[in-house]
Every structure is written in C-alpha cells, then in structure tokens.
PASE-335682 format. One record per residue (C-alpha): x negated, y, z negated; residue in three letters. Coordinates in steps of 0.5 Angstrom, whole numbers, padded with zeros to 4 digits, always signed. Layout:
XYZALA;...
END
This chain:
-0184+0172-0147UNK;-0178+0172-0152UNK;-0177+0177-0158UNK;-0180+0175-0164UNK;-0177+0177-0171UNK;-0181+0177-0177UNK;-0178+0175-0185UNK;-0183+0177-0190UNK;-0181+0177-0197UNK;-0184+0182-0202UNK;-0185+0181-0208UNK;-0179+0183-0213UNK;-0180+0188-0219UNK;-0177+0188-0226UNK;-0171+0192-0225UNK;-0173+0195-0232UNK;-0172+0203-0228UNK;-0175+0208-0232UNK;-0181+0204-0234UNK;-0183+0202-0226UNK;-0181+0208-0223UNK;-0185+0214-0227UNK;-0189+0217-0222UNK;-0186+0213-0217UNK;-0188+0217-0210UNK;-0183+0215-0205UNK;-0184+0219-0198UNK;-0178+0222-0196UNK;-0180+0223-0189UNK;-0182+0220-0183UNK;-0191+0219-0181UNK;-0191+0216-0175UNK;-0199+0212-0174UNK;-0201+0214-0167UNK;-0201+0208-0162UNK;-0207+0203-0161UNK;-0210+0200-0156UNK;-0216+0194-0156UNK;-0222+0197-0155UNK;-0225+0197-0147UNK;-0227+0193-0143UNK;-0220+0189-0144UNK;-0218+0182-0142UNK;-0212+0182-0138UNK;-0211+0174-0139UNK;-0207+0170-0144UNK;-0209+0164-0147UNK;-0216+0164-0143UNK;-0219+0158-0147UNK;-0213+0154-0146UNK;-0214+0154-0155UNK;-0205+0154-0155UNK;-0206+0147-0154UNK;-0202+0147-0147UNK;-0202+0152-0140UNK;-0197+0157-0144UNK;-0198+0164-0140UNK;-0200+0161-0133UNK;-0197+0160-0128UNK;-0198+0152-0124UNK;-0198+0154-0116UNK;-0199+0148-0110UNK;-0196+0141-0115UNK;-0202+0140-0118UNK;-0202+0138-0125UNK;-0207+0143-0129UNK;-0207+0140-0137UNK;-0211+0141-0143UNK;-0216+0137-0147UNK;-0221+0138-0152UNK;-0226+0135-0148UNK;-0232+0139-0145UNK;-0229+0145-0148UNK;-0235+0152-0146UNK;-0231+0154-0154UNK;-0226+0153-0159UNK;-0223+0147-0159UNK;-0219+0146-0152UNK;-0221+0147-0144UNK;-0216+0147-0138UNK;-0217+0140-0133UNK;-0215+0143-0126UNK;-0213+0136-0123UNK;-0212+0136-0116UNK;-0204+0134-0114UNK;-0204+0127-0113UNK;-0206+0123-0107UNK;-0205+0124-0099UNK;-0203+0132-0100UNK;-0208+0137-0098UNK;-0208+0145-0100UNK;-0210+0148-0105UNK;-0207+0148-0112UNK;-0208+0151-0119UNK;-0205+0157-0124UNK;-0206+0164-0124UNK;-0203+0170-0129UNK;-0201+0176-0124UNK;-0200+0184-0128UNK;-0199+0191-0125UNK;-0204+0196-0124UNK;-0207+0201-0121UNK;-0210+0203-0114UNK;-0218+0204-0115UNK;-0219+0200-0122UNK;-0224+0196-0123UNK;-0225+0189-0126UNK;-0230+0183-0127UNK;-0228+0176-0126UNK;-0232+0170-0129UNK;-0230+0162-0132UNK;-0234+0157-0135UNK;-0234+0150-0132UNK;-0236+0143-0134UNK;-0236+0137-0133UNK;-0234+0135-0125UNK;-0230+0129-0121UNK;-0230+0132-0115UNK;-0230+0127-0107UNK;-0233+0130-0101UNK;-0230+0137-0099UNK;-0225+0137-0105UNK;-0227+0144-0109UNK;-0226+0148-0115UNK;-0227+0156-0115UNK;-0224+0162-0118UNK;-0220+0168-0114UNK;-0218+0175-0116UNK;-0214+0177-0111UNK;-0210+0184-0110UNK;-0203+0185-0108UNK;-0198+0190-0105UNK;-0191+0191-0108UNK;-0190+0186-0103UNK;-0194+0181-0105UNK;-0198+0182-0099UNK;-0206+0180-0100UNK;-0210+0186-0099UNK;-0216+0184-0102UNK;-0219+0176-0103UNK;-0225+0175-0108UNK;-0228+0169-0110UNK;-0234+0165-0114UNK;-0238+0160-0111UNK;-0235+0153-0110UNK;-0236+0148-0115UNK;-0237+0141-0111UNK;-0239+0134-0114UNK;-0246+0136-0116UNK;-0246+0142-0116UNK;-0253+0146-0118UNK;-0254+0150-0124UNK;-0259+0155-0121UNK;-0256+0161-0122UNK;-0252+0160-0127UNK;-0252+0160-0134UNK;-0252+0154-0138UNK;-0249+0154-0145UNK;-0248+0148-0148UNK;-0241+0146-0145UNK;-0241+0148-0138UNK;-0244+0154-0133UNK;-0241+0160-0132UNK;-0239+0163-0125UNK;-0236+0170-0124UNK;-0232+0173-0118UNK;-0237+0176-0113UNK;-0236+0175-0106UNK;-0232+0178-0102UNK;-0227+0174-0096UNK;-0225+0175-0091UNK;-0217+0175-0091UNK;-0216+0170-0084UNK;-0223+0166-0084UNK;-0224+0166-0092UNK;-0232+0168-0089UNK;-0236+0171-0095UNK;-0236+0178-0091UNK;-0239+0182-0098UNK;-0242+0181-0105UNK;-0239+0186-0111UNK;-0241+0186-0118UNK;-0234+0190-0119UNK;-0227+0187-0115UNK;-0224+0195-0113UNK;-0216+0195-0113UNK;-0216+0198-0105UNK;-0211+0203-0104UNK;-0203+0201-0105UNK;-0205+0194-0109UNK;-0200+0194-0115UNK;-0202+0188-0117UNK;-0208+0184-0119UNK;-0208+0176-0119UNK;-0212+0170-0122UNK;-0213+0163-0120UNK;-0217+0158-0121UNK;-0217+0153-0115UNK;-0217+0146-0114UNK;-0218+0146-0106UNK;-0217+0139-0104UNK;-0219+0136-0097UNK;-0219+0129-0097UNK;-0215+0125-0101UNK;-0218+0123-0108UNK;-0218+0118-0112UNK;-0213+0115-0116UNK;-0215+0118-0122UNK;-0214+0126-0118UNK;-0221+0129-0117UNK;-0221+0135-0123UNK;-0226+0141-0126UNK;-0226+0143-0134UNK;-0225+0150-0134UNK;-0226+0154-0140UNK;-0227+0162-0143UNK;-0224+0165-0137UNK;-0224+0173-0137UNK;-0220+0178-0132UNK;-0224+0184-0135UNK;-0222+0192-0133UNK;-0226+0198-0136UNK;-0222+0203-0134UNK;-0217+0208-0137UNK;-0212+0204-0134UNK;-0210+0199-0139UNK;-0206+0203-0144UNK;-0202+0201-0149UNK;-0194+0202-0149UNK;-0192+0209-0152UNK;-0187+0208-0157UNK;-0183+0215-0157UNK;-0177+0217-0157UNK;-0175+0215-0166UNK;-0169+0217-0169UNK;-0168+0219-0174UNK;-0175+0222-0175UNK;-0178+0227-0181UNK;-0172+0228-0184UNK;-0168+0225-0190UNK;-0163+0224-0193UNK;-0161+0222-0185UNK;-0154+0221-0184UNK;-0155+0216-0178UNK;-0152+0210-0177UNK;-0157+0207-0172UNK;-0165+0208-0172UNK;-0167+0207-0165UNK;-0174+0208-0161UNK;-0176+0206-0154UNK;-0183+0203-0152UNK;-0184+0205-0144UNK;-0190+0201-0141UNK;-0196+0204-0137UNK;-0199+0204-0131UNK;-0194+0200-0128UNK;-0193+0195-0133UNK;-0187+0191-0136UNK;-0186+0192-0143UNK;-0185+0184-0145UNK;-0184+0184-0153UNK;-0182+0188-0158UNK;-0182+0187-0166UNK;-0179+0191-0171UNK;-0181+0189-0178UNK;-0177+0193-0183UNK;-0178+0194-0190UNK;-0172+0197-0195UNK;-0171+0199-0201UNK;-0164+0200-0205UNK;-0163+0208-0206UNK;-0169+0209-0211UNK;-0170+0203-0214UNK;-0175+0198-0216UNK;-0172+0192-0212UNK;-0176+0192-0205UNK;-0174+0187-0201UNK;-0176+0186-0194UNK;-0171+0183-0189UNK;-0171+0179-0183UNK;-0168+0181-0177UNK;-0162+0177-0173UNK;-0159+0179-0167UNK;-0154+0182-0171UNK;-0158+0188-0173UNK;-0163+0188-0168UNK;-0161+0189-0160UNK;-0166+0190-0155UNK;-0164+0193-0147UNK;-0169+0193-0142UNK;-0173+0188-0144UNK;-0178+0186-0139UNK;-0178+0193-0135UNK;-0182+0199-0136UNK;-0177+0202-0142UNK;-0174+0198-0147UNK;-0170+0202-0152UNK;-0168+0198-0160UNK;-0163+0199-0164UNK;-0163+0197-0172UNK;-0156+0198-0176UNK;-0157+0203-0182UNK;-0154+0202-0189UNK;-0153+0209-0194UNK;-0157+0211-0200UNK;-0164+0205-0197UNK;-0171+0208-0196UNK;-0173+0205-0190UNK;-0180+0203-0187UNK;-0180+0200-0180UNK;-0186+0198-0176UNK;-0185+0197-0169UNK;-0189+0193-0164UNK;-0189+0193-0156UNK;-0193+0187-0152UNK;-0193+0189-0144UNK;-0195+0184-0139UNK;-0203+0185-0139UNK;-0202+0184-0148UNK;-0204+0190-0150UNK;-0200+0193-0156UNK;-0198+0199-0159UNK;-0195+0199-0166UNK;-0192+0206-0170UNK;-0190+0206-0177UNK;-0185+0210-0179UNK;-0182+0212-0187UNK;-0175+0215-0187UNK;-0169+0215-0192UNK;-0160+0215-0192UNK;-0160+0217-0198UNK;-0153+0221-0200UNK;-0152+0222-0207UNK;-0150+0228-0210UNK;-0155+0234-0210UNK;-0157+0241-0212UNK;-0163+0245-0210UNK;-0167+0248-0215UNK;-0167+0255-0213UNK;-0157+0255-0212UNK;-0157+0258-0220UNK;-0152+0261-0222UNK;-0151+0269-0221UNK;-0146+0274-0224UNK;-0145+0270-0231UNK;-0143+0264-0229UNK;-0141+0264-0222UNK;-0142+0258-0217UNK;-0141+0255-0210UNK;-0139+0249-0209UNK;-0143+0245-0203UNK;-0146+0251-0202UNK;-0150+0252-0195UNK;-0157+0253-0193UNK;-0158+0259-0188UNK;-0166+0262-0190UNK;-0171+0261-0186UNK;-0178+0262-0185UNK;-0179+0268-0182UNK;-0179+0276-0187UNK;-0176+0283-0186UNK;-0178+0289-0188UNK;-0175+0289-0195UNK;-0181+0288-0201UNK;-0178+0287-0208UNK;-0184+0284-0210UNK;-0185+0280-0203UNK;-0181+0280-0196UNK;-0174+0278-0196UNK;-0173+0272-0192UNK;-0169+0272-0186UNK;-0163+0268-0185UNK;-0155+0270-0184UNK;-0150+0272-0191UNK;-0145+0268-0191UNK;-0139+0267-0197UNK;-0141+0260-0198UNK;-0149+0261-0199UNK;-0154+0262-0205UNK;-0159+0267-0200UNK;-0160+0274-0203UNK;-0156+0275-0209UNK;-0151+0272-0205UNK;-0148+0277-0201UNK;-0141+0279-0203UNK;-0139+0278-0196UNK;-0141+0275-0190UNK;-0146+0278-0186UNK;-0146+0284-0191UNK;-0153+0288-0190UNK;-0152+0294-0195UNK;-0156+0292-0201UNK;-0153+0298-0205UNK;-0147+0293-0206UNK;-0150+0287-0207UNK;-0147+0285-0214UNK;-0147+0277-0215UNK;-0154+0277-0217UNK;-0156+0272-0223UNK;-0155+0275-0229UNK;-0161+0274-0235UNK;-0160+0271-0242UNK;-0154+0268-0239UNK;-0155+0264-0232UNK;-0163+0265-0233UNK;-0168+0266-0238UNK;-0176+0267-0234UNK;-0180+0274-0233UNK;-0184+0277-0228UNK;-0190+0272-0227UNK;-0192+0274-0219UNK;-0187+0270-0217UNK;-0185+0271-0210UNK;-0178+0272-0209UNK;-0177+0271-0201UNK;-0169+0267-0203UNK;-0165+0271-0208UNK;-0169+0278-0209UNK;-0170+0281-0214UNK;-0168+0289-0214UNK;-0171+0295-0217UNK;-0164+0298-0220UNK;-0161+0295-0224UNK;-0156+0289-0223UNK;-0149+0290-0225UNK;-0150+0287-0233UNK;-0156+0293-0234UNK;-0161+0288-0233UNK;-0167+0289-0228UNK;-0166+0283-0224UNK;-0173+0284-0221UNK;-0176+0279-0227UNK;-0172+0273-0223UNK;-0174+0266-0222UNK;-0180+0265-0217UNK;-0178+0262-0210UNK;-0181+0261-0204UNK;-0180+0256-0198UNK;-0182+0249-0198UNK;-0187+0244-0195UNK;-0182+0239-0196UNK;-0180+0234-0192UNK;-0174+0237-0188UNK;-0168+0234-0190UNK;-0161+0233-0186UNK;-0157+0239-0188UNK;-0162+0244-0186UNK;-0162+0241-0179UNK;-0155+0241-0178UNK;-0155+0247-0182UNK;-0160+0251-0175UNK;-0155+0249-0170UNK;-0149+0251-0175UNK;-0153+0258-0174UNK;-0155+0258-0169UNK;-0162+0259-0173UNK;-0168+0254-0172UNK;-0173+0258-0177UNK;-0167+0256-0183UNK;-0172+0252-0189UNK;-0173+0249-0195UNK;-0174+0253-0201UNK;-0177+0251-0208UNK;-0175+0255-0215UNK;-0184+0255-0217UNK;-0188+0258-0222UNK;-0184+0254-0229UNK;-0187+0256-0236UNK;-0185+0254-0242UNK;-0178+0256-0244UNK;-0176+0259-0237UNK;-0169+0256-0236UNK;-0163+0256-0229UNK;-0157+0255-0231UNK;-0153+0250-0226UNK;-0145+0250-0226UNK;-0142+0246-0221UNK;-0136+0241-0219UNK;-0140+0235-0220UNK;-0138+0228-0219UNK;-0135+0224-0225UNK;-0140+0218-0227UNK;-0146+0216-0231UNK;-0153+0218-0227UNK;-0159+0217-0226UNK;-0163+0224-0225UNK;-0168+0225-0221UNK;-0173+0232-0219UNK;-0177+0232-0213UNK;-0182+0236-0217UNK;-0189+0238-0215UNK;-0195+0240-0219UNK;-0202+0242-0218UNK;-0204+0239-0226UNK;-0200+0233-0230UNK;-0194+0237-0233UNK;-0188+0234-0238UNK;-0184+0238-0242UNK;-0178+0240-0237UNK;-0172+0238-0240UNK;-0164+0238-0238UNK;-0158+0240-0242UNK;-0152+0240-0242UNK;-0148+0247-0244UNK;-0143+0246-0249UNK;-0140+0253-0250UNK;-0142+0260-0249UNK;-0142+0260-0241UNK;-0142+0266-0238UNK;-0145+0269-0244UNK;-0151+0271-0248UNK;-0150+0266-0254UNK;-0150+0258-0251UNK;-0151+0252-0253UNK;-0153+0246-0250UNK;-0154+0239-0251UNK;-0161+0235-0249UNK;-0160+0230-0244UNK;-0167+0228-0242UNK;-0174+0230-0240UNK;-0179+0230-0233UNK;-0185+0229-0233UNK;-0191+0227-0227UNK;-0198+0226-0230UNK;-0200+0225-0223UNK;-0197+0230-0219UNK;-0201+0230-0212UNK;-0201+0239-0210UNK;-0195+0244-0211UNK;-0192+0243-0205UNK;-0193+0235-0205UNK;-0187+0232-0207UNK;-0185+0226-0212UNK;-0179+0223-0215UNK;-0179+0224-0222UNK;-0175+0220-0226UNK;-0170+0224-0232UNK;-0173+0219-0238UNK;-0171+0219-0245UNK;-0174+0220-0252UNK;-0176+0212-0251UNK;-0179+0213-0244UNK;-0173+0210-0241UNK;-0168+0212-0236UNK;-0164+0217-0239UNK;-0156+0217-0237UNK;-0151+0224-0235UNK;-0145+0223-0237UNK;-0141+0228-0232UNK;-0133+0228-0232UNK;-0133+0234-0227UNK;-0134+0241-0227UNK;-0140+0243-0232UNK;-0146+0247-0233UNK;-0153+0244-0233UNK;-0159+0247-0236UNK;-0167+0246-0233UNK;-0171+0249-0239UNK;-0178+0249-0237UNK;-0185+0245-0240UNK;-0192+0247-0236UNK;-0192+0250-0230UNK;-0189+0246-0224UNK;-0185+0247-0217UNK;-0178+0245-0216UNK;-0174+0243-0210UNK;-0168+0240-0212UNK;-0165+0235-0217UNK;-0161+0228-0215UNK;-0155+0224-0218UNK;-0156+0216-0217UNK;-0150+0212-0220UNK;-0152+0208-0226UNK;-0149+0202-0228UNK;-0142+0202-0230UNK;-0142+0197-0235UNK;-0149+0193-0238UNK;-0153+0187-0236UNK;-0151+0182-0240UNK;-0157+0180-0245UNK;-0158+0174-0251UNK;-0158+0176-0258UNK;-0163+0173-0263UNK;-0161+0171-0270UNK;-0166+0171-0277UNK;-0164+0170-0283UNK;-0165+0174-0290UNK;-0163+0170-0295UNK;-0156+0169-0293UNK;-0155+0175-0289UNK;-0156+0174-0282UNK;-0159+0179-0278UNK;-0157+0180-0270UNK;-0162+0183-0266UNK;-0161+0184-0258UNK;-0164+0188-0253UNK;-0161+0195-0251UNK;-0160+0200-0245UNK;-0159+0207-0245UNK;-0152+0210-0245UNK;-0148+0204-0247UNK;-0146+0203-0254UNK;-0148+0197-0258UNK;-0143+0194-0263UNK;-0144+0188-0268UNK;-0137+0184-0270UNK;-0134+0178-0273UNK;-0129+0174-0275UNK;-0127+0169-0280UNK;-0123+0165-0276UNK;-0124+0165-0268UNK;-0117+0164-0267UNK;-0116+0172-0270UNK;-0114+0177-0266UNK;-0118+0182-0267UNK;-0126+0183-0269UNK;-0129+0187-0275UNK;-0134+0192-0274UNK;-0140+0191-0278UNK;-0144+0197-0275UNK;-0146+0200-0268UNK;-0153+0203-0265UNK;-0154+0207-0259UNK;-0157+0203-0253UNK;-0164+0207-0250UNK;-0168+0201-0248UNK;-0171+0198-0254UNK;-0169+0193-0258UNK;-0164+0193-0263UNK;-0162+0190-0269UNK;-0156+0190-0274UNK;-0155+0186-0281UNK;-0149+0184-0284UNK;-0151+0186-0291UNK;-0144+0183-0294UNK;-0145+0176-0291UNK;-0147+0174-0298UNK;-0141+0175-0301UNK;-0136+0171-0297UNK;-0136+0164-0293UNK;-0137+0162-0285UNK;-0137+0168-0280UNK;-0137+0167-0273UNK;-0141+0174-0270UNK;-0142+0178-0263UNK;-0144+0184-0260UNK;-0140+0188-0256UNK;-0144+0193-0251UNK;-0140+0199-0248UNK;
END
C-alpha cells in the first residue's frame, strides 16, 4: 500500500475581519474523537468482488492467470475468472490474502460461483488455511469441490451463481475430509490466516484454460480480535499557543497486525483570520517511519501563529481503520492575563510568571488562597515584595482602588491576589478587589512549561470574573510597538457588550485619569462562564478597531454586563491598506470621490493642476473605519482641469 495524501480546498471567506469573525469560536485546545472500528463480523479481505476492475489486493500463486470481467458477476459490476496455467502443467493455482491473527479466533469462509469450464478431474474450491510464524500449515479447510457440472443441491441460487462456504476440515497429508465445522478455530500458535481460491488441474485443459467465475468472497471474524490501529502518543496535545515545531503521533496495530496506510488531512488557518485554506500534504511536510510494521510514527512540520486541525487516518493489513481529530494552535503574539492588573499605583511586571495552582490554604479573605510559589516575577498574591515571602503582614504590592482598579465587593472569589482585612498601603480596604477564580480554559503552553519550572503540577489558569458596569483594570506594560487587532478570550453565561478598552492618556498612578476609547467587545452568543471564545475588539462601526502602541503604555478594561476574562491578544494589523478603487459623481461642476475605508488609516483627497507638479494639494481628509467615505472638491467650480487621487496612510 502506498501513503495517500488528501488536497482539498475550502472555500475562502471574505477577509473583510471584523464582520466575519464576530463571534468567532476557535478551540484553543485539542478534542481527540475516539478511534473506530467497523462494526462486527468484519471482513478480513480487500476488494472481495473483484469491483476495482483488477486483482489488486490478492496475491497470484502457481502461474496461473486469474483476471476480472464483468460477466457472471454474483453483484456489483465485475467477477474474478480463476483460469487454470496454461496447457501441460499440473498442480494448483490461484490467489489468496494472507493477515496475522490470533490463536483461538474464529472465522467463516464463503464465495460465490457461477459459470464453470472445467474437464475431467480439474476442480475449483475455496481453502482457509492457518499458519505458524513460519509459515507452516497447522489447519486446512476446504468448500466442496466445483467440478463441470456441478449440482446445486445444497447451495443457495441467486441469480449469478451459488454460494459455498469453507466447511470441511482436511487432512494435512491425505487432503481426506476428516471433519465438518461451521467455524475455522485458529489452533494454538497460528499467526496467520490464509485465503484462497483454487484452480487444481489434473489433465491438461483446453486451449482455451478451464476456469470458474467467483465472486462476493468473505473472510469473516466475530471475535474481539479485529481492532482497529490505536493512535497515541499526539503531540502537542491540549494546549495552546504550542511552541512545537513538529506535530507528531503514532498508529500501533493490534493483535499482531502491520500498520499498512496512513493519511494525515490538516486543515489550518492563518492566526485568527477568516482565511481558511486546507493544504496538501508533500513528502516535504509529512514524513512517515515504520511503515508496514506494528508502529508507524508521523511527523508534520509547524508554522507559528496557525490554528491547526488534523485528522489522522491509520489502515492495517486486515482494513481496518481508526481515525483521530484533534484542533490546537502555534499562536505566539503578545498577551496579557486579565487577572496581572496592576498594583501599588501603577506598578507592573514585564513578562510576568504564572506560579498559582489549584489547590488552597487555610487562608480565607473572603475565599481560600490559591497555593503557588512567591516569586519577584509573578502577579500571585499581591505580589509578594520578595520571593517565597509568606508573612501577609508585609504584603504591600497590592493594587490600589481608583487608581489600578475600580470595582467593589460583589461575592467574588479571591483565590489569586486576595483581598486583606486591614487596610492596604494607600488606606483603601483592598478586600473590594476584583473577583478572580481559576479557569476551565484550554491550558496554554506557558503554564506547562511553567509546572516543571516550579516544579508544581497543580499551576493553573485563572480568570478576572464577575464584571459589572463601570468595573474598571488597569493594564501597564511594555508593549510591543505596532497597529493590533485586540482579541479577549471571554466567556459569559448571557449575550454581554458594552466592554471597552482605553488607553490612559495622563493620571497614571493617580486617582485623576484620563483615557482614550479604543473599542469595545462584545459576545451575543457566549456558550457558559467557563466556555471561552475569541472576541474580537470592534469599533463604533462594528469594525476592526486598531491599537496603536509605541511601547510602554497603560490600557484600561472598563466593564459593560457580566462577564468572565481570561486574557487579551495583540495580532499585528496591516501596516499599510489595501489597495481600493474610488468612484466619481459629479454635482454640477463639482466632483465628488468616494472609496471604501479601513479602520486605523487616514484617507486624503488630493489634486494637481498639472501632473508634472511636484506636489499634491490637499482637498480634505477622513478617518478609515470600514464604510465607505466620500470627499468633495466644493472648489472645482471655480477653476479649470484637475487631476485627482486619494491617498491612505
């Protein structure tokens, strides 16, 4: 069998992205669909009815010359001819599939027959044999012969032929009937079951071969023996934002069979983008070892910032096939978590550590206290003024209200940065802290890598819950510089909107700030609180609105209704904008220009008298967000020709 590799192309959305992607749920972790295997009785052999127009799947033994016609066919269009070899050569001839199995399995073994050219003693039967390692015969079972004339009586006529199965039990040495079965028992130490369709010629035939039309064959095993390939071992698996470079897997045969195909079918999508292509596979990106084996491992090659879904596909030698989903993602852009706000006035950590898990002390304020380990580079507790700093009497970096947050006493849990019953350095009861509580998201890779850097299996995701109206977290970071996309990955029990972000303009660290609207979020489908989608930051036009960063900066989250945060994104947008065409109307003598916009860029109206002039003059300006927008040159009236353009930027 040969690797087979699927190319299927999806269709490609418009890349207009906020429109497409509001409400978009991608799953940012791995579902693995259990492996399936056909249904019981199964049929051992491949292309038992001959309808892939050839003998592909079975083996030619003796010299003879099986072939496929459509003549005498039992179903389907096609049947085998089992043509004796040709004239002057005695023996046996034919074709059989051989597959591995186990002792003590049981099968039954029938065929269909239909029109016979057969001399003298020539014959045709069908034989199930059983073998060693070896290859040594332990068991020998047969149909009754077909000869020239053979009765019916017995068999059951169905229009193309009659059908036989293997029932009688030889002798190995005699060929002697010695018993009659309805099941063919593996005897002990058999790994292999053998099937064949014979042509045993006594007398030379004619010069046209004698020959038998068989059709429908069946090999068939109703025993728990015939499971499909397990496909284990996927990496990387229920995580995102994976920094692999490879996805890799294995599909291990069972019952002593041999893995003989795999597929790997990968769908992938660019970052969060509404342009979804599936790509074929090369040899380039898919390597495959140990191929016709009980193991075959499979690799794919990785790209960053790609939401992956792969299937996988394994075939042993008996056909039976298993098959795996599974969804993950090498996203790498810049993000923040909802819950790293900031704390004592404006203060921060720069690419701060995950080091909460999911277990609690005995400390209540309202709720547990997360365990975890203090470290200098991590938000947990308040956070500690130094590493592995237990005494809460000296926790002073702890988020100040009006000035890092603004939210109340709602019932929230505390379990990350607890709130404390005395008052906090700035005389403000911090108890009224934002709710936080761990998470049911997907587990993304900085927490894995972060359990083996402490040494803490239990580190976990947490979420900033319980939103309300006005409820506000500062956010101050280095941030890289650029124009972004903003996505949240929220979550809501109910439609919620109305969250904005903003930038703080001046007052950080202070009780007196102003800010700057960016954009909003909003889900009218949210799935639960703890099921996650990405939401996409859009602008008063329901557009992709644009973050403009240069560096460090302080972003605020003001609250709309009720929702779950578990962190926000950066994506890179585009640096320049796409190229558009403009149409022209004219009002008397003065022509207007309208064009089509995007968010974040700045479109101008222009003209020259002549175009060998240096410089454009500017007629007016509009800011880009999505719709489109239309400029007038109200004093085109007065003078004579002029050459126009709009420039975006």
């Amino acid at each position: 069998m040969q690797l087979t590799f699927y190319k299927t192309v999806l269709r490609t959305l418009q890349p207009a992205l906020a429109r497409q992607i509001t409400g978009l749920i991608l799953l940012l972790g791995l579902f693995l669909a259990g492996n399936t295997a056909k249904a019981q009785p199964y049929n051992y052999l491949a292309n038992p009815g001959a309808e892939t127009g050839d003998t592909t799947d079975w083996t030619i033994f003796g010299g003879g010359d099986p072939n496929v016609n459509n003549w005498y066919s039992h179903s389907g269009t096609y049947a085998f001819s089992i043509y004796a070899n040709n004239q002057n050569n005695l023996g046996s001839f034919g074709m059989f599939q051989l597959f591995p199995i186990v002792a003590n399995q049981k099968f039954t073994a029938d065929g269909w027959y239909g029109y016979v050219q057969l001399r003298d003693t020539n014959a045709s039967s069908l034989q199930v044999s059983f073998l060693d390692g070896s290859g040594n015969t332990l068991a020998l079972y047969s149909s009754i012969l077909v000869t020239n004339g053979s009765p019916s009586t017995g068999l059951t006529q169905n229009g193309g032929g009659y059908d036989l199965f293997v029932t009688n039990q030889l002798d190995l040495n005699t060929g002697a009937i010695i018993n009659t079965v309805t099941n063919l028992v593996a005897p002990a130490g058999a790994t292999q079951v053998k099937f064949a369709v014979v042509i045993i010629q006594g007398v030379d035939p004619d010069w046209y071969y004698d020959s038998v039309y068989w059709d429908d064959f069946s090999l068939l095993s109703a025993t728990l023996q015939t499971i499909a390939p397990s496909i284990t071992n996927l990496v990387p698996a229920n995580i995102a934002f994976a920094t692999n470079k490879n996805f890799s897997c294995d599909a291990i045969a069972q019952s002593g069979a041999i893995v003989t195909n795999v597929q790997l079918i990968v769908t992938s999508g660019q970052g969060l983008s509404t342009n979804i292509s599936t790509y074929s596979l090369s040899s380039a990106d898919f390597t495959v070892t140990g191929l016709n084996t009980d193991t075959v491992h499979m690799s794919y090659s990785l790209s960053n910032n790609i939401v992956y879904s792969v299937t996988i596909m394994a075939t042993d030698n008996r056909h039976l096939t298993s098959s795996s989903i599974i969804t993950f993602n090498t996203l790498s852009y810049f993000t923040w978590e909802a819950e790293d706000y900031d704390f004592n006035g404006g203060q921060f950590i720069d690419n701060p550590v995950p080091t909460a898990d999911s277990t609690y002390s005995s400390n209540a304020d309202p709720q547990p206290l997360a365990q975890g380990t203090f470290d200098l580079k991590s938000y947990y507790a308040f956070p500690a003024t130094a590493a592995n700093n237990t005494d809460q009497n000296t926790w002073t970096n702890i988020g100040l209200a009006e000035i890092d947050y603004h939210a109340w006493n709602n019932g929230q849990q505390h379990q990350y940065r607890a709130g404390n019953a005395a008052t906090n350095a700035a005389g403000v009861n911090d108890v009224n802290a934002p709710g936080v509580e761990t998470c049911g998201d997907v587990l993304r890779q900085r927490f894995l890598d972060a359990r083996i850097d402490f040494n803490d299996s239990q580190i976990s995701d947490f979420d900033a819950g319980g939103w309300q109206v006005g409820m506000w977290l500062n956010y101050t970071r280095n941030y890289p510089a650029g124009r972004f996309y903003v996505y949240g990955r929220l979550a809501g029990s109910g439609a919620f909107s109305g969250t904005t972000l903003s930038i703080v303009t001046n007052g950080v660290g202070s009780t007196n700030q102003s800010a700057t609207l960016v954009g909003s979020f909003a889900d009218a489908n949210p799935a639960g609180w703890q099921v996650y989608h990405w939401v996409p930051m859009l602008d008063t036009n329901n557009q992709a609105a644009i973050l403009t960063l240069t560096g460090k900066a302080t972003l605020r989250l003001t609250g709309g209704n009720s929702m779950n945060a578990n962190f926000y994104m950066l994506v890179p947008a585009p640096s320049s904008p796409n190229a558009f065409n403009v149409t022209v109307s004219m009002n008397g003598q003065q022509p207007g220009i309208s064009f089509p916009t995007q968010a974040g860029f700045t479109y101008k109206l222009v003209y020259k008298v002549n175009l060998q002039d240096l410089n454009w003059t500017v007629i007016g300006s509009v800011t880009g967000d999505g719709s489109t927008k239309s400029l007038t040159d109200t004093g085109a009236s007065r003078v004579g020709n002029r050459f126009y353009a709009v420039q975006a930027q």
